[in-house]
Jmol script that loads the backbone (N, CA, C; Angstrom):
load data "model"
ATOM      1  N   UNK A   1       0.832  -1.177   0.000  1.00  0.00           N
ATOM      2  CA  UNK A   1       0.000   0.000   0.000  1.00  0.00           C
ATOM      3  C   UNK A   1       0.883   1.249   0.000  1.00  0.00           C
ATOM      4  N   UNK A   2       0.279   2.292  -0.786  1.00  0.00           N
ATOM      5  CA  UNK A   2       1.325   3.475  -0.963  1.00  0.00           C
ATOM      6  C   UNK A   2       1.490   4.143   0.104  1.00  0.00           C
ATOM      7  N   UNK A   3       2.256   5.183   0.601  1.00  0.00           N
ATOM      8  CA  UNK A   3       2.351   5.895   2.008  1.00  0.00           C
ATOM      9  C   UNK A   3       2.045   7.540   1.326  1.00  0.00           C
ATOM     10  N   UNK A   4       2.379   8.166   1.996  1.00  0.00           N
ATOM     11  CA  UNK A   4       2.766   9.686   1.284  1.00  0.00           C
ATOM     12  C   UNK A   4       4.412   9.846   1.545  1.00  0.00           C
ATOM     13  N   UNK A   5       5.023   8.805   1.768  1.00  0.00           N
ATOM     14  CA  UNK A   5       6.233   8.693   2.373  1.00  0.00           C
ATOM     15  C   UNK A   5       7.426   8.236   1.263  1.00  0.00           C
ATOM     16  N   UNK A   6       6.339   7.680   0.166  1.00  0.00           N
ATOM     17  CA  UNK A   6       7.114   6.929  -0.535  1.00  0.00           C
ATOM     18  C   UNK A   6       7.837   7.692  -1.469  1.00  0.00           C
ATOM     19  N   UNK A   7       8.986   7.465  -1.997  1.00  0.00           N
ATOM     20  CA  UNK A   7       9.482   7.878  -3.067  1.00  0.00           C
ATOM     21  C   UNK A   7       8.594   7.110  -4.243  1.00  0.00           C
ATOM     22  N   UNK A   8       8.429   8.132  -5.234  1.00  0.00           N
ATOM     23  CA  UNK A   8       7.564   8.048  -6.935  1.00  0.00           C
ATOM     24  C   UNK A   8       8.886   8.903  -7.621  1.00  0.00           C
ATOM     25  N   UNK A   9       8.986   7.546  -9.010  1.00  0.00           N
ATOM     26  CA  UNK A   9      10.021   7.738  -9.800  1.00  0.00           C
ATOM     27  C   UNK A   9       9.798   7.743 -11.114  1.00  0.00           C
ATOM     28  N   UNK A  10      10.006   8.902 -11.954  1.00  0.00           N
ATOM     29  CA  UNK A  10       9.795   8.553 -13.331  1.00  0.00           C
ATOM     30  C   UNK A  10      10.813   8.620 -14.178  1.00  0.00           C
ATOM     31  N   UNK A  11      11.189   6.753 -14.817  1.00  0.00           N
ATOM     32  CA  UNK A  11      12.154   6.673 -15.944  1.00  0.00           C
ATOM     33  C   UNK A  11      11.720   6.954 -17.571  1.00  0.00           C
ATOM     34  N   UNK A  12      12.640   7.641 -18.322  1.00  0.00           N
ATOM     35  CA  UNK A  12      12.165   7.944 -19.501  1.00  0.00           C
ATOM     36  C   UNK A  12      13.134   6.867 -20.142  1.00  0.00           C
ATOM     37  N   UNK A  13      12.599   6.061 -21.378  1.00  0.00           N
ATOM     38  CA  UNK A  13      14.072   5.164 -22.234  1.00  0.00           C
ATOM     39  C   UNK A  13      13.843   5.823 -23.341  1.00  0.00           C
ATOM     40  N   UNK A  14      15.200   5.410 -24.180  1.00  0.00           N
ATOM     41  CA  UNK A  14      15.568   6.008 -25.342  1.00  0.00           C
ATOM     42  C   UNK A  14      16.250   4.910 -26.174  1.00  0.00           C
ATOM     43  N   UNK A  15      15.751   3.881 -26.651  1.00  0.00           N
ATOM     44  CA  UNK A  15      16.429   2.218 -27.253  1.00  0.00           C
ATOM     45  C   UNK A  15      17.609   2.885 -28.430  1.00  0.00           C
ATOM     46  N   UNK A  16      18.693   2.176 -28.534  1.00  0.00           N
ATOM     47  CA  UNK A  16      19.475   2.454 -29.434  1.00  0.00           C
ATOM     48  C   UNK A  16      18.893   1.903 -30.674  1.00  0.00           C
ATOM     49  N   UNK A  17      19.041   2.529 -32.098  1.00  0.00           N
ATOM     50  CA  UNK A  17      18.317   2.082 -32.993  1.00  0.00           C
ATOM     51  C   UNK A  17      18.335   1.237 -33.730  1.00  0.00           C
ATOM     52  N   UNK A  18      17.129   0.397 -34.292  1.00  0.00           N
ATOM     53  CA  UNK A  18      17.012  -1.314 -34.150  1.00  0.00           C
ATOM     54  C   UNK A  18      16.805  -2.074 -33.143  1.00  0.00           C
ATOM     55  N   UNK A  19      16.943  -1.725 -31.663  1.00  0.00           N
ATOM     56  CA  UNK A  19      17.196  -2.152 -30.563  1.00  0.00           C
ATOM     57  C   UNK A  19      15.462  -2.145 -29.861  1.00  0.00           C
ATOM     58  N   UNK A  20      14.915  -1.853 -30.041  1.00  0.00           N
ATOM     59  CA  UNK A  20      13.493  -1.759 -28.962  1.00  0.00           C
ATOM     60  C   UNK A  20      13.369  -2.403 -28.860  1.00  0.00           C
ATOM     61  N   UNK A  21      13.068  -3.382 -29.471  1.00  0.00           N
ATOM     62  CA  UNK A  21      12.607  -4.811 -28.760  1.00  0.00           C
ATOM     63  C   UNK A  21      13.648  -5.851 -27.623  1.00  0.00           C
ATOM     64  N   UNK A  22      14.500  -5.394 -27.766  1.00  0.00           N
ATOM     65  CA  UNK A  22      15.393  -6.007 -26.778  1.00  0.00           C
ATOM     66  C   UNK A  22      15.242  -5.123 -25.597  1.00  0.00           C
ATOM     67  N   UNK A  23      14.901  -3.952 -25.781  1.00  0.00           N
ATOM     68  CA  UNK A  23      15.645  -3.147 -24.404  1.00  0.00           C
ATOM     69  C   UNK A  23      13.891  -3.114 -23.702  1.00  0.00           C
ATOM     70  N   UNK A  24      12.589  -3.664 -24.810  1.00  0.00           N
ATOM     71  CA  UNK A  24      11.492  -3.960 -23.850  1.00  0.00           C
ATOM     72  C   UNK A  24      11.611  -5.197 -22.981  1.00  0.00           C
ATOM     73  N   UNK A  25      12.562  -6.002 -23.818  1.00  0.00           N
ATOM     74  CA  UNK A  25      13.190  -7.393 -23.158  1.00  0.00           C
ATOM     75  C   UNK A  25      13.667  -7.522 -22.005  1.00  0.00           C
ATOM     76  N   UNK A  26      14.693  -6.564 -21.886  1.00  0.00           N
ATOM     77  CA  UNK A  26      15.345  -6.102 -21.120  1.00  0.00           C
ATOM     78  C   UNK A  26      14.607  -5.547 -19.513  1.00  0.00           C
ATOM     79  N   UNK A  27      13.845  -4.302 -20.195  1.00  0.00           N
ATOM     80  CA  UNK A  27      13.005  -4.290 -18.838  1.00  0.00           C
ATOM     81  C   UNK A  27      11.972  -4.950 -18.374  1.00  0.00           C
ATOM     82  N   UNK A  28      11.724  -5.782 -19.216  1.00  0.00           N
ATOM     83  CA  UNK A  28      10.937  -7.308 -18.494  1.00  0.00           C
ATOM     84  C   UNK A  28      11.584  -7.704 -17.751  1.00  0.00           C
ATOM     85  N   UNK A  29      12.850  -7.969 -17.790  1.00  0.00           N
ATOM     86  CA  UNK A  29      13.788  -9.015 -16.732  1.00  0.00           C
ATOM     87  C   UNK A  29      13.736  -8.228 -15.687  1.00  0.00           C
ATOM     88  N   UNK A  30      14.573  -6.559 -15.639  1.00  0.00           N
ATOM     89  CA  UNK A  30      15.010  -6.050 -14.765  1.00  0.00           C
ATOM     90  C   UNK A  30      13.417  -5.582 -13.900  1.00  0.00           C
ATOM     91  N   UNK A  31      12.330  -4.921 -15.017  1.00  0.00           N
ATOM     92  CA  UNK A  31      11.265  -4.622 -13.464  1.00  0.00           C
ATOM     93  C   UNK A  31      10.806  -5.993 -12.969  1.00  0.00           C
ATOM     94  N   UNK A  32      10.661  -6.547 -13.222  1.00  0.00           N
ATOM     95  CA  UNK A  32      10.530  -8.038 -12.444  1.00  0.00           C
ATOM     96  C   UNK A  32      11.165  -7.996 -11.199  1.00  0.00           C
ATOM     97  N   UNK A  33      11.770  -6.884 -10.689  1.00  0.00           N
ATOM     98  CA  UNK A  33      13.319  -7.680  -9.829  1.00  0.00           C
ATOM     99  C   UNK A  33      12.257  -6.188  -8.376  1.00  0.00           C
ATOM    100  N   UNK A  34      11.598  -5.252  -9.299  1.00  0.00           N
ATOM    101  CA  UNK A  34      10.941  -4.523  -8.481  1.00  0.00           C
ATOM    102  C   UNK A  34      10.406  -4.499  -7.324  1.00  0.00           C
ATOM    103  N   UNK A  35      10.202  -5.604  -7.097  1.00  0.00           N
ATOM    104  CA  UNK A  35       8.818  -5.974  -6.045  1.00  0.00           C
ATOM    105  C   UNK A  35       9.883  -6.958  -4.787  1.00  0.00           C
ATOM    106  N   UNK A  36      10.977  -7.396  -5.312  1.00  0.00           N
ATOM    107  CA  UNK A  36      11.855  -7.709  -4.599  1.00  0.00           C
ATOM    108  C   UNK A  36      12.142  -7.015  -3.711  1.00  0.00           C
ATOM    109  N   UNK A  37      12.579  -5.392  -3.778  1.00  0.00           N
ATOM    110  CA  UNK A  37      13.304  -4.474  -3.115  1.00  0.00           C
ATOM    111  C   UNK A  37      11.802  -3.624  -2.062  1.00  0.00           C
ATOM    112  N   UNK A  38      10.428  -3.960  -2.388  1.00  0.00           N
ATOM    113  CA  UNK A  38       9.277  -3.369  -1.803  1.00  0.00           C
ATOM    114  C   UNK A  38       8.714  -2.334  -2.665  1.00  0.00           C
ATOM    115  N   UNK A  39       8.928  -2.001  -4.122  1.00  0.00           N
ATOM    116  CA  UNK A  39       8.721  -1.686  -4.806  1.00  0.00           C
ATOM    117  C   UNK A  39       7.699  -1.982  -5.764  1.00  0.00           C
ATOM    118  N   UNK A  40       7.280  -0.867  -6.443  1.00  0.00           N
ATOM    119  CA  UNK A  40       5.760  -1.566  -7.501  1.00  0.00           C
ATOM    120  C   UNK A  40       6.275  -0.487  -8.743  1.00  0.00           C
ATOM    121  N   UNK A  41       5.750  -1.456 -10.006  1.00  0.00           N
ATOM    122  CA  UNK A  41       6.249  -0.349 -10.677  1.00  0.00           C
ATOM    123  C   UNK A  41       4.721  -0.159 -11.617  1.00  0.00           C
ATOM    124  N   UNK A  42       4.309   1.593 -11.100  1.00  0.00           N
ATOM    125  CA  UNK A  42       2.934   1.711 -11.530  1.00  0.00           C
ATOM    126  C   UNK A  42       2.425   2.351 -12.535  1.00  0.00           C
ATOM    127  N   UNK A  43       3.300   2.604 -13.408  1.00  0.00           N
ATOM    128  CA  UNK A  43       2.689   2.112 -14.748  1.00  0.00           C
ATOM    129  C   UNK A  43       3.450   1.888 -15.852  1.00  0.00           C
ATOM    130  N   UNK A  44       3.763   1.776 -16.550  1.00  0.00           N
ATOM    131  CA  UNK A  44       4.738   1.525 -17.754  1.00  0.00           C
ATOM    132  C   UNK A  44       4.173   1.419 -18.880  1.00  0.00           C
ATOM    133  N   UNK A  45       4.435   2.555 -20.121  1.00  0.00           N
ATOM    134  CA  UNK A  45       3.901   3.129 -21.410  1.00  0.00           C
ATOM    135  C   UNK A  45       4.860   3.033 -22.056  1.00  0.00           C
ATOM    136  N   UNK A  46       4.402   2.736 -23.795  1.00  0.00           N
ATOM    137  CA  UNK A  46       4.931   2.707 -24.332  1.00  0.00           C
ATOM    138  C   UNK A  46       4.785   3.724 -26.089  1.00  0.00           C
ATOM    139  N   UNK A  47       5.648   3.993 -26.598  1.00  0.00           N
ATOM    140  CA  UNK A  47       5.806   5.259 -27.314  1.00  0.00           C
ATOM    141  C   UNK A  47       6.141   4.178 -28.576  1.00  0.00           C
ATOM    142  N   UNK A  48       6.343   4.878 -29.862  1.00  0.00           N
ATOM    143  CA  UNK A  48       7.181   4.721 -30.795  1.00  0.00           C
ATOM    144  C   UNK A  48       8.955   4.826 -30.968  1.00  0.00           C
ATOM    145  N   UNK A  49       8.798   5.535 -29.819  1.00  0.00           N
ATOM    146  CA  UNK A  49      10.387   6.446 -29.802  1.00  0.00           C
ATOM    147  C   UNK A  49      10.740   7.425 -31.133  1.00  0.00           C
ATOM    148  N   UNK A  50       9.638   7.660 -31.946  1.00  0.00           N
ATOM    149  CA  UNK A  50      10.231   8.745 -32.933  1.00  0.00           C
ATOM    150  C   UNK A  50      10.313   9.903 -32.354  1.00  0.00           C
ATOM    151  N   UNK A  51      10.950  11.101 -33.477  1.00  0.00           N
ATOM    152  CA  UNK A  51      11.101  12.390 -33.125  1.00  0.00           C
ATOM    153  C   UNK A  51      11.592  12.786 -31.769  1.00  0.00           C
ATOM    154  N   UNK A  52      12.308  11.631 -31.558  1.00  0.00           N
ATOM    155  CA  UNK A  52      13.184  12.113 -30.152  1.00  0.00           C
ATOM    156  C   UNK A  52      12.631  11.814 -28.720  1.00  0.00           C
ATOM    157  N   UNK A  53      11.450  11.498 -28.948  1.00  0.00           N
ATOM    158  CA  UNK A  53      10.921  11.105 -27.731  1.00  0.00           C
ATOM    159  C   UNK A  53      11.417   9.424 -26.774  1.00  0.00           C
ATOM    160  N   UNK A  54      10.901   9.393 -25.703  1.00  0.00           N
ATOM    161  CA  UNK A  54      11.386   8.177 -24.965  1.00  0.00           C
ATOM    162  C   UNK A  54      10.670   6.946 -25.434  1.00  0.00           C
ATOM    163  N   UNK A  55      11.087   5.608 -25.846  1.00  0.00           N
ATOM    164  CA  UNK A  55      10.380   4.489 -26.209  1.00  0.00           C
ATOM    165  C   UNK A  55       9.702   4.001 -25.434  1.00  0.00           C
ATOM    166  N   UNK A  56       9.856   4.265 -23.689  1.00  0.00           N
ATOM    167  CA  UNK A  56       8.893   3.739 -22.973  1.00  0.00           C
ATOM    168  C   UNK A  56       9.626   4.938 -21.379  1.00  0.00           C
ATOM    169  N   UNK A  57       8.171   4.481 -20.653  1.00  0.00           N
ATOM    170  CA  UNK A  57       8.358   5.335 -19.842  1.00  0.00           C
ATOM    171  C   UNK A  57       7.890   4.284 -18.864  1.00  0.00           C
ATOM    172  N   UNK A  58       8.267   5.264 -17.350  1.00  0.00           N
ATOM    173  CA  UNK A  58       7.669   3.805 -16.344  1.00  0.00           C
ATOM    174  C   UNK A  58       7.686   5.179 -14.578  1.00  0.00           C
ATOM    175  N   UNK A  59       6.249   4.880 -14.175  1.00  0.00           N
ATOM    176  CA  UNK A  59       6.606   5.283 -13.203  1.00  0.00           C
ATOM    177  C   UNK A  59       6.598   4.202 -11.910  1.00  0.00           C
ATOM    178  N   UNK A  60       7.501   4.263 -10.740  1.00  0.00           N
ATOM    179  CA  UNK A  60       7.685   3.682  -9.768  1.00  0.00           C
ATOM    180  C   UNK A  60       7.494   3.850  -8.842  1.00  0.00           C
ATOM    181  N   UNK A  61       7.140   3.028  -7.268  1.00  0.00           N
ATOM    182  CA  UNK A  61       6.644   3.398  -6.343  1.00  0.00           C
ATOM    183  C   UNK A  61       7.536   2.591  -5.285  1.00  0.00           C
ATOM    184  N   UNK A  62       8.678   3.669  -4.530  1.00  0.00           N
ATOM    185  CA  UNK A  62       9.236   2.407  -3.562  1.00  0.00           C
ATOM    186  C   UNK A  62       9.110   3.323  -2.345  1.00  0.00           C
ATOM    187  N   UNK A  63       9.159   2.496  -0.961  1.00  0.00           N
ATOM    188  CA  UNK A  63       8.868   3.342   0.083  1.00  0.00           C
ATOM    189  C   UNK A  63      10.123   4.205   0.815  1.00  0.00           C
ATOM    190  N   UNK A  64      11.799   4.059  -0.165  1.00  0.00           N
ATOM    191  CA  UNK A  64      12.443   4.713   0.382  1.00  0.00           C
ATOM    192  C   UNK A  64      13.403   4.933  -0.721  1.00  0.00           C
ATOM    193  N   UNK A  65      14.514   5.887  -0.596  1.00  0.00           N
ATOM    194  CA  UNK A  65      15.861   5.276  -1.406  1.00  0.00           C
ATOM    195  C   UNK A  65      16.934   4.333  -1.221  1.00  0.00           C
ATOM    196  N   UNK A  66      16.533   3.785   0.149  1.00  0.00           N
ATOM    197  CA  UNK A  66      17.337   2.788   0.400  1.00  0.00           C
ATOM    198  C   UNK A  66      17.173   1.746  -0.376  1.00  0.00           C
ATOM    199  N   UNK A  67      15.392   1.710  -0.751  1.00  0.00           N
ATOM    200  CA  UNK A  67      14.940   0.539  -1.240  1.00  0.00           C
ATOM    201  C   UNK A  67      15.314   0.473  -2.951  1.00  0.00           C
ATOM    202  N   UNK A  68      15.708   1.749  -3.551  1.00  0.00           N
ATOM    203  CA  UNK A  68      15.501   2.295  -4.685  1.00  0.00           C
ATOM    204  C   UNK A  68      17.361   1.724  -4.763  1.00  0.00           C
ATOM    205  N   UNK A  69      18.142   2.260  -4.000  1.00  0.00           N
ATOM    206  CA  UNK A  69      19.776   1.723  -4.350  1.00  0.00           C
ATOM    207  C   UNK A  69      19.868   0.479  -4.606  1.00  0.00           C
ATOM    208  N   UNK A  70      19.111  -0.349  -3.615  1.00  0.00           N
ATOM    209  CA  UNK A  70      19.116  -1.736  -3.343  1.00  0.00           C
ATOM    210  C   UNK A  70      18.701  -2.323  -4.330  1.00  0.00           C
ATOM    211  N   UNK A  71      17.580  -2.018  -5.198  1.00  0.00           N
ATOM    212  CA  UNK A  71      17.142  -2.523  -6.361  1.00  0.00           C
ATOM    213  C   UNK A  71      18.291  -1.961  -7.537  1.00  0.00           C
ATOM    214  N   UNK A  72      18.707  -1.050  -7.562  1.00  0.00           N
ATOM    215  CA  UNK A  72      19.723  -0.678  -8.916  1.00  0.00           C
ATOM    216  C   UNK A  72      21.143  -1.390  -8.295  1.00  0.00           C
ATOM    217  N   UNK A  73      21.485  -2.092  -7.233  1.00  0.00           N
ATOM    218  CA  UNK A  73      22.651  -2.787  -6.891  1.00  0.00           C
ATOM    219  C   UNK A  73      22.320  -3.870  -7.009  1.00  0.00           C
ATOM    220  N   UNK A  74      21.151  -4.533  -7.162  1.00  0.00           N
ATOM    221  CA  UNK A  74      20.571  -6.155  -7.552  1.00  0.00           C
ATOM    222  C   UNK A  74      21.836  -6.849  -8.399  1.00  0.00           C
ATOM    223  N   UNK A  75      22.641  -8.094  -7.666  1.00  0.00           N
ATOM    224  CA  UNK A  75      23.231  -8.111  -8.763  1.00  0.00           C
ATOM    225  C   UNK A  75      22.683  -9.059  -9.475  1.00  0.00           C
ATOM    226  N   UNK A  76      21.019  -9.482  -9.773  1.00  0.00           N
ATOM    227  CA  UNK A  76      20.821  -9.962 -10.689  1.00  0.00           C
ATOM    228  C   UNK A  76      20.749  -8.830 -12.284  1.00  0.00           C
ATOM    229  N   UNK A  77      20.549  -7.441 -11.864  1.00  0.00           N
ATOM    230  CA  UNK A  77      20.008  -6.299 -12.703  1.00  0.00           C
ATOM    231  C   UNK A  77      21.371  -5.911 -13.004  1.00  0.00           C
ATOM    232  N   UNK A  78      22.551  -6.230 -12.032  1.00  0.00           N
ATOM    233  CA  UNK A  78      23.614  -5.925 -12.879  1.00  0.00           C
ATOM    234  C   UNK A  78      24.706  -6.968 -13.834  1.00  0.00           C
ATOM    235  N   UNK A  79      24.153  -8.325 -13.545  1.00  0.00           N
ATOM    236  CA  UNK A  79      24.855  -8.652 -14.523  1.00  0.00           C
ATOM    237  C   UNK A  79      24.176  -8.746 -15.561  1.00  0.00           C
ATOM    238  N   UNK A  80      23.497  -7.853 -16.127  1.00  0.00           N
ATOM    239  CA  UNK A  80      22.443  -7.679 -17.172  1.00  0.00           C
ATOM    240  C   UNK A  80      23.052  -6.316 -17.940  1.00  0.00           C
ATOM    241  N   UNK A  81      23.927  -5.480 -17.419  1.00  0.00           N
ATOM    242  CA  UNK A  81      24.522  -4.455 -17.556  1.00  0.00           C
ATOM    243  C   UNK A  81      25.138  -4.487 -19.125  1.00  0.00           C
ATOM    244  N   UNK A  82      25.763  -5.408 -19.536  1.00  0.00           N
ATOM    245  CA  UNK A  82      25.877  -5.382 -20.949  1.00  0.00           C
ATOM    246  C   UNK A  82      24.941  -5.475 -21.744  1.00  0.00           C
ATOM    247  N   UNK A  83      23.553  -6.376 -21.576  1.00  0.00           N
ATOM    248  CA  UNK A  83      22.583  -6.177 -22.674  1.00  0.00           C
ATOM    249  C   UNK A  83      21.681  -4.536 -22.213  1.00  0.00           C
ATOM    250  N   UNK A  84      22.469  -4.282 -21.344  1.00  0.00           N
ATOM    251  CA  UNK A  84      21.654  -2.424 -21.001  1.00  0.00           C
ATOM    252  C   UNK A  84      22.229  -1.453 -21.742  1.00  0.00           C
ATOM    253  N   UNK A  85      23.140  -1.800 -21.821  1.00  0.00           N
ATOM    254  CA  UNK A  85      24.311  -1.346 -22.629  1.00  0.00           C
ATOM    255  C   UNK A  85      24.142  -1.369 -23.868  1.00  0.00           C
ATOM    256  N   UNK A  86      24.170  -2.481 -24.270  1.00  0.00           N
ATOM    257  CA  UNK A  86      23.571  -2.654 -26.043  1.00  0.00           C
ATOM    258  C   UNK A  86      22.193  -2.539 -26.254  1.00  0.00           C
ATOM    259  N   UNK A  87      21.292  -1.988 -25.331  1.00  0.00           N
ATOM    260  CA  UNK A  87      20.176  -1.696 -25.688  1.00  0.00           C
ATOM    261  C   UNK A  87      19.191  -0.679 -25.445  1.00  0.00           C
ATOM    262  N   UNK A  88      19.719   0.320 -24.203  1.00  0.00           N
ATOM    263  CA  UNK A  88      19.342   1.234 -24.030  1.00  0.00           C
ATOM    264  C   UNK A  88      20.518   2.552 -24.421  1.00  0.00           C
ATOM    265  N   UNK A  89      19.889   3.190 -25.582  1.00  0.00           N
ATOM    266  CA  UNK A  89      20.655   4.535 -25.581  1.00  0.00           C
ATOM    267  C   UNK A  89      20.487   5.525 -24.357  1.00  0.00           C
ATOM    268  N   UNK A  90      19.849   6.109 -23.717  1.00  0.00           N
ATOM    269  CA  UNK A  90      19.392   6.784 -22.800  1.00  0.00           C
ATOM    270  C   UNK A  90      18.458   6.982 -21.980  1.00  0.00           C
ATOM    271  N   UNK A  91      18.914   7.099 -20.541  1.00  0.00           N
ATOM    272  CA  UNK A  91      18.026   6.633 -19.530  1.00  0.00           C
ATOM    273  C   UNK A  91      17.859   8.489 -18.472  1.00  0.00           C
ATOM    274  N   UNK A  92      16.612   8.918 -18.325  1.00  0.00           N
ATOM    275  CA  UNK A  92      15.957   9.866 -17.087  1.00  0.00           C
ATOM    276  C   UNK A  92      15.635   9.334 -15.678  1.00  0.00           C
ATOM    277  N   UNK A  93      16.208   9.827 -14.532  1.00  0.00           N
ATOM    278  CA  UNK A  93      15.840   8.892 -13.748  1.00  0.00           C
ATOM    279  C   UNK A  93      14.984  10.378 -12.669  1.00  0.00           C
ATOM    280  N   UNK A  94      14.095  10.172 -12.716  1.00  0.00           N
ATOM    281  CA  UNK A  94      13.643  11.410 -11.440  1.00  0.00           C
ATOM    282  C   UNK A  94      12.826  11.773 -10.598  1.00  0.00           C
ATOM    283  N   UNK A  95      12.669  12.245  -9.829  1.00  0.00           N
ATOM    284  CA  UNK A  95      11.444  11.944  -8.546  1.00  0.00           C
ATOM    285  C   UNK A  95      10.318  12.789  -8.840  1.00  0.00           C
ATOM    286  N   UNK A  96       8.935  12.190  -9.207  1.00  0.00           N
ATOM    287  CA  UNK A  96       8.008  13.099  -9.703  1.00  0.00           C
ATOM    288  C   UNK A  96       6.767  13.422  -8.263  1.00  0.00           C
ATOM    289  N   UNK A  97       5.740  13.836  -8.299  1.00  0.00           N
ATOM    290  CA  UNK A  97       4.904  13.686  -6.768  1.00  0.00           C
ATOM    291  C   UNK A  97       3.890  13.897  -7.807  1.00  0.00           C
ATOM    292  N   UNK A  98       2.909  13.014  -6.892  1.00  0.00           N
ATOM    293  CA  UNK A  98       1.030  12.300  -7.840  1.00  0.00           C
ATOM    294  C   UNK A  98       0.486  14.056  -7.845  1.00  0.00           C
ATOM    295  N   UNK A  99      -0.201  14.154  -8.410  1.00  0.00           N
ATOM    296  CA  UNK A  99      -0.631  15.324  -8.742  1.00  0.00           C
ATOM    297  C   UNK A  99      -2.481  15.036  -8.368  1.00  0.00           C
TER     298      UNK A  99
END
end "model"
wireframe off; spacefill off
backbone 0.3
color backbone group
């Protein structure tokens, strides 16, 4: 259940080109690993990625940043680091509040 306590995170992606479908691949594996750390990830959209925009977006819900390090130090999410590499051109990482 959400708090007003929680940290809310919104990632923007940017797939290197040819690459989207791997780097949706990709964050199949890694948000999977979300809910591990006490985390939910509440919603995740997806774009074309033309004209510069992000191929997918995702907002997140964890109840701290402890919980938020702990999940980006997963070392299941990091030995995944090379297909992140070959598949995400650019990543936004930033704290948004529900409106």
């Amino acid at each position: 259940m959400a708090t007003s306590d929680d940290l809310v995170l919104c990632c923007l992606l940017w797939a290197h080109p040819g690459e989207e479908a791997a780097l949706v691949s990709y964050e199949d594996a890694v948000l999977a690993l979300v809910p591990d750390h006490g985390g939910e990830v509440v919603e995740r959209v997806r774009g074309d990625g033309s004209s510069g925009h992000p191929l997918e977006v995702q907002v997140f819900r964890f109840p701290n940043q402890a919980a938020v390090d702990a999940y980006l130090a997963d070392p299941r999410r990091t030995a995944l680091s090379a297909e992140r590499d070959r598949t995400v051109a650019r990543t936004e990482l930033f704290p948004v509040v529900r409106a």
